[in-house]
C-alpha positions as CSV (number, residue, x, y, z in Angstrom):
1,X,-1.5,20.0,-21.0
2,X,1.6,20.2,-18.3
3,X,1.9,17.9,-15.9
4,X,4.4,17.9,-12.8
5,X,5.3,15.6,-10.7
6,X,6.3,17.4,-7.1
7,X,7.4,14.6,-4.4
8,X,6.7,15.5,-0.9
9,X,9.2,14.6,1.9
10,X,7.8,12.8,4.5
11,X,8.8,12.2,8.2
12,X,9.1,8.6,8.5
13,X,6.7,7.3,11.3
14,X,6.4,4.9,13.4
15,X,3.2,3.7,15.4
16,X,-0.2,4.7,14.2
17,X,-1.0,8.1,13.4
18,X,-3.6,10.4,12.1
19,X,-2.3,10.4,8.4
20,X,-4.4,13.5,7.1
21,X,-2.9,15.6,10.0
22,X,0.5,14.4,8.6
23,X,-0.3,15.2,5.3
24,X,-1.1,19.0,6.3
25,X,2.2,18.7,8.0
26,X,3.9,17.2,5.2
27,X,2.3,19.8,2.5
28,X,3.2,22.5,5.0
29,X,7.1,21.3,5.7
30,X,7.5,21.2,2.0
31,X,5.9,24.4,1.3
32,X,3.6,23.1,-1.3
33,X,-0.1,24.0,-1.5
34,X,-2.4,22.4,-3.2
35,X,-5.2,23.3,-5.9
36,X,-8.1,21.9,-7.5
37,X,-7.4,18.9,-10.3
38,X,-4.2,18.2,-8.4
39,X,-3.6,14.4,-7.9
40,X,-1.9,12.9,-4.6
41,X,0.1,9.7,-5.0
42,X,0.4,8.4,-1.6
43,X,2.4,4.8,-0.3
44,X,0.2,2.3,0.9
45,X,3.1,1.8,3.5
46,X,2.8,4.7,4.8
47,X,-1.3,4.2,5.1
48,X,-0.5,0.9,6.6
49,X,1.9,2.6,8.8
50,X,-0.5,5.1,10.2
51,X,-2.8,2.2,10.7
52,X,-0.4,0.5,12.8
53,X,-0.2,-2.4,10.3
54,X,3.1,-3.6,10.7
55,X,3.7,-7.5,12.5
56,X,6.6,-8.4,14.8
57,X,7.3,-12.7,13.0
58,X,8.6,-13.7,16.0
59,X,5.2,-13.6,17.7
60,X,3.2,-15.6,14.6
61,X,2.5,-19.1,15.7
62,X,2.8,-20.5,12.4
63,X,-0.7,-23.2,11.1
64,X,0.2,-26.4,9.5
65,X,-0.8,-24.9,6.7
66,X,1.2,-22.4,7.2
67,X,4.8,-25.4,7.2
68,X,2.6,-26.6,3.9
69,X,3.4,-23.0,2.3
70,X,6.5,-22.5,3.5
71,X,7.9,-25.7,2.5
72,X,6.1,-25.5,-1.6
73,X,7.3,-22.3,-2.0
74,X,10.5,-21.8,0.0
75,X,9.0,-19.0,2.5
76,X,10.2,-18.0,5.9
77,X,6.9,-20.2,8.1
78,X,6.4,-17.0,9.7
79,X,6.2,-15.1,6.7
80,X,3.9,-17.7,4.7
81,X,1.6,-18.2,7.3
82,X,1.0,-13.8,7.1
83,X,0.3,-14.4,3.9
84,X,-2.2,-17.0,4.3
85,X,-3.9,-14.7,7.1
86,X,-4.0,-11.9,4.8
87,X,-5.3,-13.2,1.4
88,X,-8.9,-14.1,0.2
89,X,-7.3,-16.6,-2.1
90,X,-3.9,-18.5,-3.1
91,X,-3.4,-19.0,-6.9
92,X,-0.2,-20.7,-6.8
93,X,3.8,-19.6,-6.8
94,X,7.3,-19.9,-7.2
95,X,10.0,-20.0,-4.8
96,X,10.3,-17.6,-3.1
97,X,6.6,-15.2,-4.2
98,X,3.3,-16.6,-3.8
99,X,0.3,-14.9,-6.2
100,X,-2.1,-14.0,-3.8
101,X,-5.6,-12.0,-4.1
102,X,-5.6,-9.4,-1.2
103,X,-8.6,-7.2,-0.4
104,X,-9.3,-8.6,-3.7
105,X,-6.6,-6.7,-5.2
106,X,-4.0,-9.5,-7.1
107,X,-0.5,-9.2,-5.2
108,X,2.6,-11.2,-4.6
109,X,3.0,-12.5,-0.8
110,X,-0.4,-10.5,-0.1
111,X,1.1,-7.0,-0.6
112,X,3.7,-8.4,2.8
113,X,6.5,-5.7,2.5
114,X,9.8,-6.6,4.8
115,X,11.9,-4.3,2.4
116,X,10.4,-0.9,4.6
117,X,10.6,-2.5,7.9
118,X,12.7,-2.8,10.7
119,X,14.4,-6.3,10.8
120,X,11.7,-8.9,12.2
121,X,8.8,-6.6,11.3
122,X,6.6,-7.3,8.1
123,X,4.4,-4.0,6.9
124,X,0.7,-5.5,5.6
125,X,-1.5,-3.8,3.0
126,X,-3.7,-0.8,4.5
127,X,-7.4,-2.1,5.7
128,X,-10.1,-0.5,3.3
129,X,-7.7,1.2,0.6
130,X,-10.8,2.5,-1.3
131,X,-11.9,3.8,2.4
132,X,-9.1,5.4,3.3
133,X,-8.5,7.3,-0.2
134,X,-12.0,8.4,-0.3
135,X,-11.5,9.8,3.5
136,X,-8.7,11.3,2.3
137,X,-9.9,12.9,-0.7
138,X,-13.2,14.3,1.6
139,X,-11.3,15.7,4.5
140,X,-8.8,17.6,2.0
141,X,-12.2,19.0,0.5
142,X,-13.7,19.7,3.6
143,X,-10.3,21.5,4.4
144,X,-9.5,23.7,1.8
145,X,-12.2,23.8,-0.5
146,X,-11.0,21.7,-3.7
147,X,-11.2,19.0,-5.9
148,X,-8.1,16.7,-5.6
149,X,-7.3,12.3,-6.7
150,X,-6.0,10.5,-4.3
151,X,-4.3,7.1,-5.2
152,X,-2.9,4.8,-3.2
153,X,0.1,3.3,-4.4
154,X,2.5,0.1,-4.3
155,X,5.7,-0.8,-6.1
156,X,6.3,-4.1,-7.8
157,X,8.8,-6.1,-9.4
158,X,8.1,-7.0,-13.1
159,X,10.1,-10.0,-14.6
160,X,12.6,-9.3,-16.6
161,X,12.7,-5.5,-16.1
162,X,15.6,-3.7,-13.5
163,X,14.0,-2.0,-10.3
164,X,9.9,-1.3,-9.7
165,X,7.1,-0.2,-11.1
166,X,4.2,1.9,-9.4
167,X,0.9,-0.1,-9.1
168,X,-2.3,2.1,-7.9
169,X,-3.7,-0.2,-5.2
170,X,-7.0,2.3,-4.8
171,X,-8.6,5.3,-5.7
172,X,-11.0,8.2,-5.2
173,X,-11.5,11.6,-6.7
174,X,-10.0,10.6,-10.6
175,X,-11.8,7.6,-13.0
176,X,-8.3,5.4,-12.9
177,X,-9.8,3.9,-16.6
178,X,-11.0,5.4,-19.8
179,X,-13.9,3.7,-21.1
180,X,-13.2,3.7,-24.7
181,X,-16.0,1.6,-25.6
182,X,-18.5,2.2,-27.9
């Protein structure tokens, strides 16, 4: 079995969008087409981009709770009272990174991204990831007539280990785990 790995350039956007129309665009620009059994690895920033996810700090009017955060684990107030409004649960953290469930997906800071943002902006995690893959993964059926994955992905930074490492937030279209029971 071959497998390649083609990246697509994107235009970076800004403001909410219609992200399958940019993703014909995209395909288009880049003059790839594409077939059935073909998987599509696509940024949850850019999702949560086309969603209009992205938070200005200076406007968050930060919760005691939010100072109680902040203070534990060294955190912007701004930034640790997002994080409190976008996670289901706390677990605990270190300076700095709080463990957070998100959408019930496990993430540090709850999936918060101010390395892709314009200074003063925070990016949030995509609303419905599962959704918005499975959207995805129709329209481009009802488009073209094939059978692509889609997965929704985020990069992480592992302890110990130099640079990131690609995290598949969601899915549609591909079983992300082998069931090797027996």
């Amino acid at each position: 079995m071959q497998l390649t790995v083609l990246p697509l350039l994107a235009k970076r956007m800004e403001g909410e969008f219609n992200i399958f129309e940019e993703l014909l665009v995209t395909l288009e620009k880049n003059n790839t087409k594409l077939q059935s059994g073909d998987v599509l690895v696509i940024s949850t920033k850019y999702v949560s981009n086309s969603q209009g996810r992205i938070i200005e700090l200076e406007k968050i009017r930060v919760s005691n709770e939010g100072e109680k955060i902040s203070k534990q684990y060294q955190l912007k107030p701004e930034i640790a009272e997002v994080i409190i409004r976008e996670s289901d649960k706390i677990f605990g953290g270190i300076g700095g990174f709080v463990i957070t469930s998100a959408d019930n997906i496990m993430a540090p800071n709850a999936g918060i991204d101010k390395s892709n943002a314009k200074r003063g902006l925070v990016i949030l995690y995509p609303t419905e990831p599962y959704l918005v893959a499975e959207q995805i993964r129709r329209k481009i059926f009802l488009k073209m007539l094939i059978h692509v994955g889609v997965i929704l992905a985020d990069s992480r930074l592992m302890p110990a280990r130099v640079g990131t490492s690609g995290v598949a937030i969601s899915c549609a279209g591909i079983e992300p785990v082998l069931d090797m029971r027996s």
